[in-house]
C-alpha positions as CSV (number, residue, x, y, z in Angstrom):
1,X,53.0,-3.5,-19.1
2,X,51.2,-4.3,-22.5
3,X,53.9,-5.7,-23.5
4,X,53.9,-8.2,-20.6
5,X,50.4,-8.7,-21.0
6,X,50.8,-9.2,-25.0
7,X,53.5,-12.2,-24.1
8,X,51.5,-13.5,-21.3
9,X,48.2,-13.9,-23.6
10,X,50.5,-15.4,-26.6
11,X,51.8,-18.4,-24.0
12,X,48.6,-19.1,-23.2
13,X,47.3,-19.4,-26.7
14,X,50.4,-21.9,-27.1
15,X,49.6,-23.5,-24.2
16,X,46.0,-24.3,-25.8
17,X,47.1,-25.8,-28.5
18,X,49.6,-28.2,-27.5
19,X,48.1,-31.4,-27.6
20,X,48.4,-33.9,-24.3
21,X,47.4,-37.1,-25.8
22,X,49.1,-38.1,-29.3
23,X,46.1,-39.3,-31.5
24,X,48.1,-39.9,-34.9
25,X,52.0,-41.1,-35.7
26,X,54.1,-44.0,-34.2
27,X,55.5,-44.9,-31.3
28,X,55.4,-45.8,-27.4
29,X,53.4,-43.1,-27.0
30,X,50.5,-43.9,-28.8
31,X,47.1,-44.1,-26.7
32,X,44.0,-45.9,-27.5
33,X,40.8,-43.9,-29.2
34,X,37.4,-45.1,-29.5
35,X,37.0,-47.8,-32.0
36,X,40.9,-48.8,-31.4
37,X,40.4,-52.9,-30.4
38,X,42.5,-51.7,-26.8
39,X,40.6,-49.4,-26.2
40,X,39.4,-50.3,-22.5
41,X,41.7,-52.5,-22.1
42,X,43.3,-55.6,-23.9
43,X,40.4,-58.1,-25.8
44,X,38.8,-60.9,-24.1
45,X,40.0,-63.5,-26.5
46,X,43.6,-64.2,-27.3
47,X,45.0,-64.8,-30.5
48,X,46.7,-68.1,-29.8
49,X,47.6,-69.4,-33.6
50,X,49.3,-66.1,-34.7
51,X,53.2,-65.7,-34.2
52,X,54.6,-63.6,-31.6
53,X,55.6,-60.4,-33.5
54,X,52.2,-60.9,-35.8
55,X,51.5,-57.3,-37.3
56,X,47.5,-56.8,-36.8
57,X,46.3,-54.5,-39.5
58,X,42.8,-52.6,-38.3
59,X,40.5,-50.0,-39.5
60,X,37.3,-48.1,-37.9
61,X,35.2,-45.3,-38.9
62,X,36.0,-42.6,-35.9
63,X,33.3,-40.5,-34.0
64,X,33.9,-37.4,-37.0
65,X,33.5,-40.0,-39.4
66,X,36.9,-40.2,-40.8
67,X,38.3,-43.5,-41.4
68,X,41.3,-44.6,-39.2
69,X,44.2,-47.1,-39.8
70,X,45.9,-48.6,-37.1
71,X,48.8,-51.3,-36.7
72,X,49.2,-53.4,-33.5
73,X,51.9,-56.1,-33.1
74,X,51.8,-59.7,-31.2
75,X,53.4,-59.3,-27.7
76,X,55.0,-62.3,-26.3
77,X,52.4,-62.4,-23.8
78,X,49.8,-62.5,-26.3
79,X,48.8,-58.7,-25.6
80,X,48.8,-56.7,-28.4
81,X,50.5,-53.2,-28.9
82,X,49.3,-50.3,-30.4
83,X,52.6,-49.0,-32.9
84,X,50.6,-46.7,-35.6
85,X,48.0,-44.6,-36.4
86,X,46.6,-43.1,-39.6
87,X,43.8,-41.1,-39.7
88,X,42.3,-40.2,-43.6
89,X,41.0,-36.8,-43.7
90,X,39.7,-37.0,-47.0
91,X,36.3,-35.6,-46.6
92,X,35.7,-36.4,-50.5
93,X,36.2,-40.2,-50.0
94,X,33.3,-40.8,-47.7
């Protein structure tokens, strides 16, 4: 039985720690955070004069204070996608 109980509390634990929502890498996967530009939604204004395929370099200072990098590309539709995230730790930088 504690053994049982030992393996039940460890998956749990586990369980806790798996994130739901990826915050930081590359991908289709990638969600919005405060301070992303589509976060809420896709901007008001359209970037008309930039290519289709445009990379859109941006960078914010998150709610913790640590500064995050993010790359979004020109969609045909004029939409843009999130593909990156970088978020600096470096608390000596600030």
């Amino acid at each position: 039985m504690k053994i049982v109980l030992a393996v039940l509390y460890a998956t749990l634990a586990l369980a806790a720690c798996t994130p739901t929502t990826r915050t930081v890498g590359y991908g289709p996967g990638l969600e919005p955070i405060p301070g992303s530009i589509t976060y809420g939604g896709q901007p008001r204004t359209k970037l008309t004069k930039a290519p289709v395929g445009s990379i859109v370099p941006h960078h914010f200072f998150d709610r913790y204070g640590y500064r995050v990098y993010e790359t979004y590309i020109i969609e045909p539709d004029r939409s843009l996608r999130l593909t990156s995230r970088r978020i600096d730790y470096d608390v000596f930088d600030h």
